[in-house]
C-alpha positions in Angstrom: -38.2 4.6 3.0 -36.5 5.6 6.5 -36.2 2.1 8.4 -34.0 3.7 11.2 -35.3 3.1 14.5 -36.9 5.7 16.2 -35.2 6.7 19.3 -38.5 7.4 21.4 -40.0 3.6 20.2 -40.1 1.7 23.5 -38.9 -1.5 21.6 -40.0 -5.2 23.3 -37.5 -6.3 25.9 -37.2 -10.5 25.2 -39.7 -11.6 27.4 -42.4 -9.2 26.5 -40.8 -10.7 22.8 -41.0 -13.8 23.7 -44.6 -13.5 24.9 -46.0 -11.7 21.9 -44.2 -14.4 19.2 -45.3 -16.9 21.7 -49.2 -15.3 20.9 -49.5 -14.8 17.7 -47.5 -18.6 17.2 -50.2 -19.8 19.2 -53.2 -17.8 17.5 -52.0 -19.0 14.6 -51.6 -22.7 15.3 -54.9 -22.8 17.5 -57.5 -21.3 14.8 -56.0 -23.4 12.0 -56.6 -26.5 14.3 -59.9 -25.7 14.9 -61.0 -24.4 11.4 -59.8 -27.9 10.1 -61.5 -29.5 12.4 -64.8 -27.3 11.7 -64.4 -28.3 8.2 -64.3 -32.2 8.7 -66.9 -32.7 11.4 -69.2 -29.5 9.8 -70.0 -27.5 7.1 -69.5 -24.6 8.9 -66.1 -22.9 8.6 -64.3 -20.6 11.8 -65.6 -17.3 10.8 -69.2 -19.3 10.2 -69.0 -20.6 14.1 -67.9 -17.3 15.4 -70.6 -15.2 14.0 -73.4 -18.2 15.0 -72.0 -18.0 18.2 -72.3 -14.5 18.8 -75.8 -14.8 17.6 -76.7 -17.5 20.2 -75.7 -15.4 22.8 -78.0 -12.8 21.8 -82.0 -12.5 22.8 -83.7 -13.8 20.2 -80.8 -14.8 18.0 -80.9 -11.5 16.2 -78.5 -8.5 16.4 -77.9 -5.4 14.3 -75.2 -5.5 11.4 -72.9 -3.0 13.4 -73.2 -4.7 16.3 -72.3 -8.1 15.0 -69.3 -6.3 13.0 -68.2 -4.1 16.4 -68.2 -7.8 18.2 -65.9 -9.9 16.1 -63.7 -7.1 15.6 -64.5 -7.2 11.6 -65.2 -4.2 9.2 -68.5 -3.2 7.5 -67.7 -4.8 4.5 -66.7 -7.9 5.8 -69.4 -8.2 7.6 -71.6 -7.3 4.5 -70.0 -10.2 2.5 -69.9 -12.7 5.1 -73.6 -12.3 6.4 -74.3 -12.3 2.2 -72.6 -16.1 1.8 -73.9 -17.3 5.0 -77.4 -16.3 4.2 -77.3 -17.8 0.4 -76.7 -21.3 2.5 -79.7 -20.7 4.7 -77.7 -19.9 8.2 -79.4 -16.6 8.9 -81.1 -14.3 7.1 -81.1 -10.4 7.2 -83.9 -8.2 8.6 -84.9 -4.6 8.0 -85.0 -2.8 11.7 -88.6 -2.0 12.1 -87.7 1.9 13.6 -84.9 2.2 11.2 -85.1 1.8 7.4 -81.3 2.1 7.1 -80.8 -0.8 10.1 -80.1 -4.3 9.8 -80.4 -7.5 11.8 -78.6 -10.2 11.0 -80.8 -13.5 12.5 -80.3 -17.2 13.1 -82.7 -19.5 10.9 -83.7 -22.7 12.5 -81.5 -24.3 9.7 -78.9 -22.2 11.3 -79.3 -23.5 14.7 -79.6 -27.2 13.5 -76.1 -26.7 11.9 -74.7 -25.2 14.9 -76.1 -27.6 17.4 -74.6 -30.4 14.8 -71.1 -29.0 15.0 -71.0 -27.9 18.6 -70.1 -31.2 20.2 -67.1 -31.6 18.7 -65.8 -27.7 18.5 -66.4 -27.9 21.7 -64.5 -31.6 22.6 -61.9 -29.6 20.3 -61.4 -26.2 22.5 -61.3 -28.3 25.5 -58.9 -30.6 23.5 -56.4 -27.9 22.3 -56.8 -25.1 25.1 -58.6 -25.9 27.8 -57.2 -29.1 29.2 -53.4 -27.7 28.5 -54.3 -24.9 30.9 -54.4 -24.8 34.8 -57.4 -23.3 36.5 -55.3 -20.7 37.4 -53.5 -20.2 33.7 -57.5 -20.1 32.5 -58.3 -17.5 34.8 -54.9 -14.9 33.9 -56.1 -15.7 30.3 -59.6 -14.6 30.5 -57.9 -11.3 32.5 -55.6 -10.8 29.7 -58.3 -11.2 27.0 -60.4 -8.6 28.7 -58.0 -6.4 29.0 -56.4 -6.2 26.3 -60.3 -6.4 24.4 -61.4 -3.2 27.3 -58.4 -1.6 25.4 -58.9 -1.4 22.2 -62.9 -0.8 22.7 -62.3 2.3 24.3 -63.0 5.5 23.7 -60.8 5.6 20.5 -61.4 2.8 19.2 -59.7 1.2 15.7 -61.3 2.0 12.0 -61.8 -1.0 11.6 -64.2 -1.9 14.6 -66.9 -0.2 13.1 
């Protein structure tokens, strides 16, 4: 395997170094933080939370398979498997789309709300905890930029394999 550098990579100057080591160090140290403390205070682990929580943002606590996948960023199968353990626990449970026979919706049960409304106190008391109070209004506000942009990014019109 060739591993000389290619002349035409535009390779990371230092800070834009020290700014993506600084990311995925504090990716990293975040999520495990708050997937420890999901596991003491719940019975719900991260990936659990984040798929409940896109479902409570939806209208009737229902969305299709694809969409849920397309979302969090996750592949078909991973979806497939994940929505499979969460529904052998009772969370949600998967529905055949009435105009589509291939379709799917993956929906919240009212066990699955209960669980979620149990945990949310102190996710939430953790996320303000861990991020939010270490951040100025201002810092809040460039992060939420940066989130969307970089998230505008790589939903656009080419988006990854693995977004669905």
């Amino acid at each position: 395997m060739d591993t000389t550098p290619d002349a035409g990579t535009r390779w990371l100057t230092e800070p834009e170094l020290a700014a993506w080591k600084g990311f995925q160090r504090m990716y990293a140290h975040l999520t495990g933080a708050l997937a420890h403390d999901l596991s003491i205070h719940s019975e719900l682990s991260m990936q659990d939370y984040q798929v409940i929580a896109v479902l409570c943002d939806q209208p009737d606590a229902a969305m299709r398979a694809g969409e849920l996948g397309r979302e969090l960023g996750w592949e078909k199968s991973r979806v497939s498997h994940h929505v499979a353990r969460m529904e052998a626990r009772g969370l949600i449970e998967r529905r055949r789309c009435p105009s589509d026979r291939r379709g799917l919706f993956v929906a919240l049960t009212p066990h699955g709300r209960s669980v979620q409304a149990a945990a949310a106190p102190s996710h939430v008391a953790a996320v303000r905890r861990w991020f939010i109070d270490r951040l100025t209004t201002d810092q809040l506000a460039a992060m939420a930029a940066i989130a969307a942009s970089v998230v505008d990014a790589l939903a656009g019109d080419d988006p990854p394999s693995w977004a669905g």
